[in-house]
ZADO-1210 file (C-alpha; in nm, 4 decimals, padded with zeros to 6 digits):
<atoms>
<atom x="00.0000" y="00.0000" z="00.0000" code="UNK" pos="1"/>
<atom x="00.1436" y="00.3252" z="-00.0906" code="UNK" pos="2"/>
<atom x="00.1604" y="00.6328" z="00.1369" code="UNK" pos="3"/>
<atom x="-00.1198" y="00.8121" z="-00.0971" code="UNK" pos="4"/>
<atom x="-00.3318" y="00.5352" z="-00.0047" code="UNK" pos="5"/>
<atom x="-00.2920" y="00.5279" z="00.3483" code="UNK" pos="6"/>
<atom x="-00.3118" y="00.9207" z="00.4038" code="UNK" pos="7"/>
<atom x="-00.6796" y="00.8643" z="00.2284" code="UNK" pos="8"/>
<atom x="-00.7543" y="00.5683" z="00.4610" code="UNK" pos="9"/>
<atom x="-00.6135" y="00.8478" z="00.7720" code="UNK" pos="10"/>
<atom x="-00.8532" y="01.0819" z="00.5994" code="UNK" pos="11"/>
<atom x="-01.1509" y="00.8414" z="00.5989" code="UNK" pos="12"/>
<atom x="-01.1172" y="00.7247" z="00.9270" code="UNK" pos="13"/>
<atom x="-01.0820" y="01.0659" z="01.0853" code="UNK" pos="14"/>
<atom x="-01.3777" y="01.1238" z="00.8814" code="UNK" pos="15"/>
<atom x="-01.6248" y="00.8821" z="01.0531" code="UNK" pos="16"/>
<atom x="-01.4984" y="00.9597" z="01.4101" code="UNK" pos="17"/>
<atom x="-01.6580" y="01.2523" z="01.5220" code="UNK" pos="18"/>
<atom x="-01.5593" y="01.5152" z="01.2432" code="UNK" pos="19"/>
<atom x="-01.8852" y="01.7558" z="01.2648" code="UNK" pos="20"/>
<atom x="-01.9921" y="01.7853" z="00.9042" code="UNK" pos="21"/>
<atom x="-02.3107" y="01.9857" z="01.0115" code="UNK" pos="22"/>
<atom x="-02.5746" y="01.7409" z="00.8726" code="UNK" pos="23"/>
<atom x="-02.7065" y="01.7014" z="01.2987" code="UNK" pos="24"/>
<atom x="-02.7649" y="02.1062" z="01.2955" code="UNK" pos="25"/>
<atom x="-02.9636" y="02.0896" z="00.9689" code="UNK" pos="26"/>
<atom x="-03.1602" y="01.8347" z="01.1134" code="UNK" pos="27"/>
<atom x="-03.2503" y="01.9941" z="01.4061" code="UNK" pos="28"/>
<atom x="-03.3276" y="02.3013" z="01.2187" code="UNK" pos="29"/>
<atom x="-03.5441" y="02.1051" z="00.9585" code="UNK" pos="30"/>
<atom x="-03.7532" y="01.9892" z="01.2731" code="UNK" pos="31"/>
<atom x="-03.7953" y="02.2891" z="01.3942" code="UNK" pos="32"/>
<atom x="-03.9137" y="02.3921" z="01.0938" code="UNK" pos="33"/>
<atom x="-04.1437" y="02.1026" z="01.0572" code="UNK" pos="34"/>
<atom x="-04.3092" y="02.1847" z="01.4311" code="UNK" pos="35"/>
<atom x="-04.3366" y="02.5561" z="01.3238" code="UNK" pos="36"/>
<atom x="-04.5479" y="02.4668" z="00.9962" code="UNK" pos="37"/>
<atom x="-04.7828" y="02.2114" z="01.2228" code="UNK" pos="38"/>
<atom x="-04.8310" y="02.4751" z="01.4545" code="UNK" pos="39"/>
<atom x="-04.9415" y="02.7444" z="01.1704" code="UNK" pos="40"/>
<atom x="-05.1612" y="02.4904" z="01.0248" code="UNK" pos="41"/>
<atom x="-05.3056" y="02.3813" z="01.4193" code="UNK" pos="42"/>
<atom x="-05.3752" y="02.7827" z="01.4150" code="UNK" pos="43"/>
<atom x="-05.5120" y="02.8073" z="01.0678" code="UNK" pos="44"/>
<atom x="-05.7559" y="02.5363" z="01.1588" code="UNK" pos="45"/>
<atom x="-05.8850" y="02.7449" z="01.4645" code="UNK" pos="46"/>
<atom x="-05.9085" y="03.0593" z="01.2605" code="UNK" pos="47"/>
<atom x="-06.1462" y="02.8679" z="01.0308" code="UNK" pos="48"/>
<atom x="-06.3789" y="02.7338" z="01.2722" code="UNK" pos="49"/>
<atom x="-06.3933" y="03.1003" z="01.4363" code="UNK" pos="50"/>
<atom x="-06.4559" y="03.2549" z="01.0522" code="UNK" pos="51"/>
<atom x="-06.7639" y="02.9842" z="01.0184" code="UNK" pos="52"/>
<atom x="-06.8704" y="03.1031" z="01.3697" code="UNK" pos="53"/>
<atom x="-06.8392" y="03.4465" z="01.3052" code="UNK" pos="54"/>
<atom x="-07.0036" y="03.4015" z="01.0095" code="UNK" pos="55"/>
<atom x="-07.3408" y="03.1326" z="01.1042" code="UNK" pos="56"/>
<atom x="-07.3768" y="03.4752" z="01.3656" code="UNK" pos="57"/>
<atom x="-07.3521" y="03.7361" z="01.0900" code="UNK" pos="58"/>
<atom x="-07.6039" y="03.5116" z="00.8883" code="UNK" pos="59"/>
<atom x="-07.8210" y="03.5013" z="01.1231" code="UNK" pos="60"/>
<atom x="-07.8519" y="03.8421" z="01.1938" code="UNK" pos="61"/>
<atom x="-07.8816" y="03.9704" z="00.8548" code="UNK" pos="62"/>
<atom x="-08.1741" y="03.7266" z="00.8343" code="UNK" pos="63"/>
<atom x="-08.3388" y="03.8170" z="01.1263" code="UNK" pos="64"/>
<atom x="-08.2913" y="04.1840" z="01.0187" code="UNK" pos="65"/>
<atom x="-08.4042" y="04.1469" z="00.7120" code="UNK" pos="66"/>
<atom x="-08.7614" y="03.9557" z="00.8551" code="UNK" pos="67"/>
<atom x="-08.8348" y="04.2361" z="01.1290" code="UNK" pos="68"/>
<atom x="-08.7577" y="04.4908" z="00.8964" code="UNK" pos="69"/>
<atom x="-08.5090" y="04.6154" z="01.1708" code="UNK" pos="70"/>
<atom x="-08.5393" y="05.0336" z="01.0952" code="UNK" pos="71"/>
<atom x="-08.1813" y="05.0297" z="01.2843" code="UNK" pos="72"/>
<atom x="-08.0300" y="04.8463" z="01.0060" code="UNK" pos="73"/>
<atom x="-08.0453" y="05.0132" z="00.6320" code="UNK" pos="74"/>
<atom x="-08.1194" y="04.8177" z="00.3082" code="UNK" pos="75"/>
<atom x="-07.7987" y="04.9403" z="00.1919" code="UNK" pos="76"/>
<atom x="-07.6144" y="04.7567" z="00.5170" code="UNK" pos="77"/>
<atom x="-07.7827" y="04.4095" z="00.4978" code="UNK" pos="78"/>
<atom x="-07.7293" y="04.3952" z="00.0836" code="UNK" pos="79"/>
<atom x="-07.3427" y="04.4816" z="00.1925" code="UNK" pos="80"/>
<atom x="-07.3122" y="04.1825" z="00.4736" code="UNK" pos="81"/>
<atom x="-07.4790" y="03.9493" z="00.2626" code="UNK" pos="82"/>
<atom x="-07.2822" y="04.0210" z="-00.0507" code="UNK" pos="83"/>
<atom x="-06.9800" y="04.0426" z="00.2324" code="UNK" pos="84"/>
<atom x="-07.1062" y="03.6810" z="00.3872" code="UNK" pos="85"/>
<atom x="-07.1236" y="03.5612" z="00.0042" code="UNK" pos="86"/>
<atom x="-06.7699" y="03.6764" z="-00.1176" code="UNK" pos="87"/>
<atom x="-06.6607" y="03.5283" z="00.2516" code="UNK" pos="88"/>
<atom x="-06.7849" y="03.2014" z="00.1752" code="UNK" pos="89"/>
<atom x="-06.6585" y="03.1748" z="-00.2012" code="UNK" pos="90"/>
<atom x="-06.2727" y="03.2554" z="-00.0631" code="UNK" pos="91"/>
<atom x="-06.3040" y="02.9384" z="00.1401" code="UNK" pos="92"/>
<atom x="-06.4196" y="02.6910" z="-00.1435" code="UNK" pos="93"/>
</atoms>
């Protein structure tokens, strides 16, 4: 074996004993990454269930308005929250 060889064989060895080549910190940071996205998503999921809640109410209202003839609430304000509660619903679908 020539002294090429055996500096590559040095080389190797040194190689897989403990030289840091980085790949544990990319790792970590690629799970942390990975939590961070679940957690957005987790919050994204609450924000539509409130949106559907906050919208069943604004339904709701704008029909009950619109039966009682509600003199508090203009024609011009319940054709805006519907069209608002339509556009609303579209951007989920």
């Amino acid at each position: 074996m020539s002294e090429m060889d055996m500096d590559d064989d040095d080389q190797a060895d040194d190689d897989d004993q403990g030289v840091d080549t980085g790949f544990g910190d990319v790792v970590a940071e690629l799970v942390a990454q990975i939590r961070r996205v679940v957690e957005l998503e987790a919050e994204a999921i609450r924000l539509r269930v409130a949106l559907g809640r906050l919208r069943a109410v604004a339904a709701t209202a704008v029909r009950e308005w619109s039966r009682r003839g509600d003199e508090r609430v203009s024609a011009s304000t319940l054709v805006a929250l519907q069209r608002a509660l339509s556009a609303s619903g579209e951007e989920e679908q």
